[in-house]
NURO-91531 format. One record per residue (C-alpha): residue number from 1; residue in three letters; x, y, z negated. Coordinates in pm, 1 decimal, decimal comma. Example, Ala and Ser with C-alpha at 12.3 -4.5 7.8 and 13.67 -1.06 7.14 Angstrom:
+-----+-----+----------+----------+----------+
:   i :  aa :       xx :       yy :       zz :
+-----+-----+----------+----------+----------+
:   1 : ALA :   1230,0 :   -450,0 :   -780,0 :
:   2 : SER :   1367,0 :   -106,0 :   -714,0 :
+-----+-----+----------+----------+----------+
***
This chain:
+-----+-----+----------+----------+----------+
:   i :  aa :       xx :       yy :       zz :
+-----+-----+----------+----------+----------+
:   1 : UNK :   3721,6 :  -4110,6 :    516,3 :
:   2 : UNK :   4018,8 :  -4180,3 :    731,8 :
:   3 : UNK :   3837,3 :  -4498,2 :    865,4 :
:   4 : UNK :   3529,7 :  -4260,9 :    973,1 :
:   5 : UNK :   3708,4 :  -4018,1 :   1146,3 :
:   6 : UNK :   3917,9 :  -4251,1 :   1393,3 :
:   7 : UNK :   3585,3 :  -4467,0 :   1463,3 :
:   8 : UNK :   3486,3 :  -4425,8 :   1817,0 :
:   9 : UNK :   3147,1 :  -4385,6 :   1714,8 :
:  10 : UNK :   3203,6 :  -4097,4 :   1398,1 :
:  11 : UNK :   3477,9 :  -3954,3 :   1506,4 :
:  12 : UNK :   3227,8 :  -3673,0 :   1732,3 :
:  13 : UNK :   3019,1 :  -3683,1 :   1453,9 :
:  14 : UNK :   3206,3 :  -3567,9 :   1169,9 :
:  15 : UNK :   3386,8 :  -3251,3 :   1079,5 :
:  16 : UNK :   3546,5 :  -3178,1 :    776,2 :
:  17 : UNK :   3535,3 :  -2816,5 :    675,7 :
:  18 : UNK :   3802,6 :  -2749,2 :    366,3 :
:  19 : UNK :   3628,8 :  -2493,4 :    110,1 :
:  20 : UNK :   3372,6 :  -2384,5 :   -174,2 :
:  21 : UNK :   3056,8 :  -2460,9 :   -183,9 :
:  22 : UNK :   3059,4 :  -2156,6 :   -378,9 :
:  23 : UNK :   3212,1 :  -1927,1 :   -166,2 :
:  24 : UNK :   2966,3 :  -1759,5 :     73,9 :
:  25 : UNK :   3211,5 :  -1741,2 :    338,5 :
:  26 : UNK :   3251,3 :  -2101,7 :    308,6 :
:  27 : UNK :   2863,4 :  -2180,7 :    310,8 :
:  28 : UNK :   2825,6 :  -1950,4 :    621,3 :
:  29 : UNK :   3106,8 :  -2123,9 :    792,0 :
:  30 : UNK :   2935,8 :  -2449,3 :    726,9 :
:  31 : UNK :   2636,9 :  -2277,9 :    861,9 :
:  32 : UNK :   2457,1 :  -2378,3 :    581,6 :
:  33 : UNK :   2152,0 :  -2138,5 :    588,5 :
:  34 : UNK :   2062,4 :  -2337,9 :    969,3 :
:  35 : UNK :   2111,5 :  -2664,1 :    765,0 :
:  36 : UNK :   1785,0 :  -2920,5 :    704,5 :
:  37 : UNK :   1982,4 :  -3104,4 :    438,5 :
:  38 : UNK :   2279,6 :  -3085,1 :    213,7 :
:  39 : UNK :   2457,5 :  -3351,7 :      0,2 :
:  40 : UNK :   2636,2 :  -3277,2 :   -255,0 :
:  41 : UNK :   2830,9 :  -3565,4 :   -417,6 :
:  42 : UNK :   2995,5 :  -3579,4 :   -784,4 :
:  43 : UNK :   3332,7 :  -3674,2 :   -793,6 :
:  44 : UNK :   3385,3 :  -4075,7 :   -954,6 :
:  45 : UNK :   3772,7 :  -4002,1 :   -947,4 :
:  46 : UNK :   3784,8 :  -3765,3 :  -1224,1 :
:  47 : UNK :   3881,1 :  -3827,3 :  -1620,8 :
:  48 : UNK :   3565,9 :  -3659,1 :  -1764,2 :
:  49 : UNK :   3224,9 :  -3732,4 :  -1575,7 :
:  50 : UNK :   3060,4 :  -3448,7 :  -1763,7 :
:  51 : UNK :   3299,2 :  -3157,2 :  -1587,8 :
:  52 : UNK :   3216,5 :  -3318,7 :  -1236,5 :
:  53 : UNK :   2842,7 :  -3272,9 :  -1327,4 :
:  54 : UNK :   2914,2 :  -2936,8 :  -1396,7 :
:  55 : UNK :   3075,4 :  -2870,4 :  -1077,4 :
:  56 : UNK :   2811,6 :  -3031,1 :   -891,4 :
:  57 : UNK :   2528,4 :  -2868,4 :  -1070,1 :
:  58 : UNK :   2684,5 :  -2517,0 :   -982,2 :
:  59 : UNK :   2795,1 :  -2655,2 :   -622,1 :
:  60 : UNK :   2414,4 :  -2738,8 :   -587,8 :
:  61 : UNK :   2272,9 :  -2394,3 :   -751,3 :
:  62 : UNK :   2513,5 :  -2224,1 :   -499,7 :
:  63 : UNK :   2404,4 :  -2420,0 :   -192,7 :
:  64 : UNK :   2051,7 :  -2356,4 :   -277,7 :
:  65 : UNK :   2078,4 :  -1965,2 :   -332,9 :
:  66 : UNK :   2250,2 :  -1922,2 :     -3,3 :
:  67 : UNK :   2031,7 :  -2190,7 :    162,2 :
:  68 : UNK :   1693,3 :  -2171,4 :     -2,0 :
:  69 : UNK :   1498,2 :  -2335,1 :    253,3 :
:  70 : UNK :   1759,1 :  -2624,5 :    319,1 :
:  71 : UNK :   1677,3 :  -2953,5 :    168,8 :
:  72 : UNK :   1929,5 :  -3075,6 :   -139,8 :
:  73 : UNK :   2071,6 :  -3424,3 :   -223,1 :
:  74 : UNK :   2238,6 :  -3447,3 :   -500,5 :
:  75 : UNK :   2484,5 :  -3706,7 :   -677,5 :
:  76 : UNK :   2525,0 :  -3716,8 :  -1031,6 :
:  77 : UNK :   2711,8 :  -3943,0 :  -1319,2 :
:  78 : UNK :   2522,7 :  -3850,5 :  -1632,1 :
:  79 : UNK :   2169,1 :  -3881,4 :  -1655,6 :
:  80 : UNK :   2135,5 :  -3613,0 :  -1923,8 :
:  81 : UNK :   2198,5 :  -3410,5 :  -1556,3 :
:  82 : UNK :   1910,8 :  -3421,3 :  -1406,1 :
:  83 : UNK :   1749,8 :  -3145,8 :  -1570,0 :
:  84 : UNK :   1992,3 :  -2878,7 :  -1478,4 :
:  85 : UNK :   1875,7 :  -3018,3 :  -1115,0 :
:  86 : UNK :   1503,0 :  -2936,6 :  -1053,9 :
:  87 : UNK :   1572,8 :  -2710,9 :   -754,9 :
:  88 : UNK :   1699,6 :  -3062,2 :   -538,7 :
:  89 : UNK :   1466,9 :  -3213,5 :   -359,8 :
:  90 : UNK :   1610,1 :  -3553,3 :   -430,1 :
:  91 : UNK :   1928,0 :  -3650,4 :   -740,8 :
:  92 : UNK :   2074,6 :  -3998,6 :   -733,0 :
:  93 : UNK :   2263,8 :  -4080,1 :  -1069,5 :
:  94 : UNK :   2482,7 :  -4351,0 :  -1058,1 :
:  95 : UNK :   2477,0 :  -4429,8 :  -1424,3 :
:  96 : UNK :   2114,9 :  -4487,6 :  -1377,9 :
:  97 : UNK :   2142,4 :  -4709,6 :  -1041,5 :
:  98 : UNK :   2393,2 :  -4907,9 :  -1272,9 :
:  99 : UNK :   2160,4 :  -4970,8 :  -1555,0 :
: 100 : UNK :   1898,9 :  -5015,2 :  -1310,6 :
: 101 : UNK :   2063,8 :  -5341,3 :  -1128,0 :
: 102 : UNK :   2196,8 :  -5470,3 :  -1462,2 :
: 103 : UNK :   1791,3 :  -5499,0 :  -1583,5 :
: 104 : UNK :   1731,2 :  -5680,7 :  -1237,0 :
: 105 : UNK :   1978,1 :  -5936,8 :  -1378,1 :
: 106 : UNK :   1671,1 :  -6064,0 :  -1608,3 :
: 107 : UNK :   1440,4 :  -6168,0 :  -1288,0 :
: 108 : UNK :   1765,3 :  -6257,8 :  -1048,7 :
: 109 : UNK :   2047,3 :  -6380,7 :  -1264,6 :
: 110 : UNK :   2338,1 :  -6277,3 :  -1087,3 :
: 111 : UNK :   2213,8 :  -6007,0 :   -873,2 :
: 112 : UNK :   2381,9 :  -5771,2 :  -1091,9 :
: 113 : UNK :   2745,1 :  -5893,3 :  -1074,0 :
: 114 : UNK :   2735,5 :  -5952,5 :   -685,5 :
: 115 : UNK :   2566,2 :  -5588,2 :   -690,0 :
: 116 : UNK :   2834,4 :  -5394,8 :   -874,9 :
: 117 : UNK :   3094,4 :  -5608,9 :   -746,0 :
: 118 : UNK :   3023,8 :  -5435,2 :   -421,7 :
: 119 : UNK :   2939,3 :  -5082,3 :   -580,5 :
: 120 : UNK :   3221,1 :  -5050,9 :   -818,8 :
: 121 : UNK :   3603,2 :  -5118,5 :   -687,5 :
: 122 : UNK :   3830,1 :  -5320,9 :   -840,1 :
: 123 : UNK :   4185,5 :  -5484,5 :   -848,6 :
: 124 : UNK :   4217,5 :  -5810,9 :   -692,5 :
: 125 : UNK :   4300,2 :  -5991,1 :   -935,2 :
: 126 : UNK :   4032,6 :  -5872,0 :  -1188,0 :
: 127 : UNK :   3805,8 :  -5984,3 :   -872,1 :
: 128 : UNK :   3979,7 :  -6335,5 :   -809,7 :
: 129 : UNK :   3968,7 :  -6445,4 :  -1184,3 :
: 130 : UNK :   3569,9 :  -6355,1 :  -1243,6 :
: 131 : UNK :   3471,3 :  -6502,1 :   -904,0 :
: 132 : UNK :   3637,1 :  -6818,6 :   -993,9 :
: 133 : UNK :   3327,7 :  -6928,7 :  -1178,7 :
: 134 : UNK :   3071,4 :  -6851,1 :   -914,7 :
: 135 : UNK :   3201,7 :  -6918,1 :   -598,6 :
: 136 : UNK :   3397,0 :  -7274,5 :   -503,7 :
: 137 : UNK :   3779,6 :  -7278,1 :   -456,7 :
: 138 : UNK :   3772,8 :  -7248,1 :    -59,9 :
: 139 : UNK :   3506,5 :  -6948,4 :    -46,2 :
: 140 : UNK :   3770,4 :  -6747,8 :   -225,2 :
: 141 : UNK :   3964,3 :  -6601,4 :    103,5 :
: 142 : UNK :   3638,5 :  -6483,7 :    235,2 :
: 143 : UNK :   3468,9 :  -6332,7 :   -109,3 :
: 144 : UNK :   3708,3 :  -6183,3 :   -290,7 :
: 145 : UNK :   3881,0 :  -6025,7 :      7,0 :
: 146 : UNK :   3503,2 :  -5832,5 :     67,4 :
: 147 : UNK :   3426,6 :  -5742,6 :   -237,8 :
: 148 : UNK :   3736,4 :  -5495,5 :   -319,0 :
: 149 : UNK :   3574,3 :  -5275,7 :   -121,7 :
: 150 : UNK :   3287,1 :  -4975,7 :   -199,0 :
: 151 : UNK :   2969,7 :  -5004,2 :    -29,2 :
: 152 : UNK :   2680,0 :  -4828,1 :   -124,6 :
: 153 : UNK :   2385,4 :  -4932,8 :     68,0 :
: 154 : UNK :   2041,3 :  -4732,7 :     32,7 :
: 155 : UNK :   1665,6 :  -4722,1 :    156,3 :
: 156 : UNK :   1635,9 :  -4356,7 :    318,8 :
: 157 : UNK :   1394,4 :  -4195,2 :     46,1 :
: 158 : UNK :   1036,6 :  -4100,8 :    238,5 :
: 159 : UNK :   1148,8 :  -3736,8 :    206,4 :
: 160 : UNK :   1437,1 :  -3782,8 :    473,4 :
: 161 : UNK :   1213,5 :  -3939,5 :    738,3 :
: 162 : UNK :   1213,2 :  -3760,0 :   1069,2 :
: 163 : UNK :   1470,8 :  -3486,3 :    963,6 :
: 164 : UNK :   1784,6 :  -3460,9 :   1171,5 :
: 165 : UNK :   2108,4 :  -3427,5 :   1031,0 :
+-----+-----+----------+----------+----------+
***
């Protein structure tokens, strides 16, 4: 987030407000009910991915009965999930994404691993040893040094086009 924030280009386009989304005074200082979208991610950092569902799935509920007309994105773990969710117009779950690029691997061997390579972090040297087999000796520097990083590239879902944010 850090990186965001002192980017010439972000940094006027972010704020970070510190709160609840389930605390109305929160949701009205984030002038939520003025909002045309919301996104509401699940937390990857935590022990037990079904407790940050929870959260979410409340955080959502919350956002929606302050904000009924604003549109929802949400970010789950579990797919089991996504049925607590029908009020969002649109739920990503990552566990789902996963198993979705690991099927891919059938018509594209290999699209999988350089996919969740860059979708899931990892040490270095967990990097460096399984890259050894794909990528030749003086390719390393460059590869393995990129791929330690999260990026999560996606096609804006049909929904989203033409709303401002």
């Amino acid at each position: 987030m850090q990186v965001y924030l002192s980017h010439p280009v972000w940094s006027s386009r972010i704020t970070i407000l510190i709160g609840s989304p389930m605390r109305r005074t929160d949701l009205a200082r984030a002038r939520a009910e003025s909002a045309i979208a919301c996104f509401i991610h699940t937390s990857r950092s935590g022990p037990d991915p079904e407790t940050a569902d929870q959260h979410t799935v409340i955080s959502a509920w919350s956002v929606k009965n302050f904000a009924p007309d604003c549109k929802l994105y949400v970010h789950i773990l579990k797919p089991e999930t996504r049925m607590h969710l029908d009020l969002a117009d649109q739920v990503m779950c990552e566990a789902e994404v996963k198993l979705a690029l690991m099927a891919n691997h059938v018509n594209c061997p290999g699209i999988s691993t350089s996919s969740l390579s860059s979708y899931t972090p990892s040490k270095q040297s967990e990097i460096t040893s399984s890259l050894h087999c794909h990528f030749p000796s003086h390719c390393m520097g460059v590869v393995g040094d990129g791929v330690i990083y999260t990026i999560i590239t996606s096609s804006l879902p049909i929904t989203m086009y033409g709303d401002n944010f």
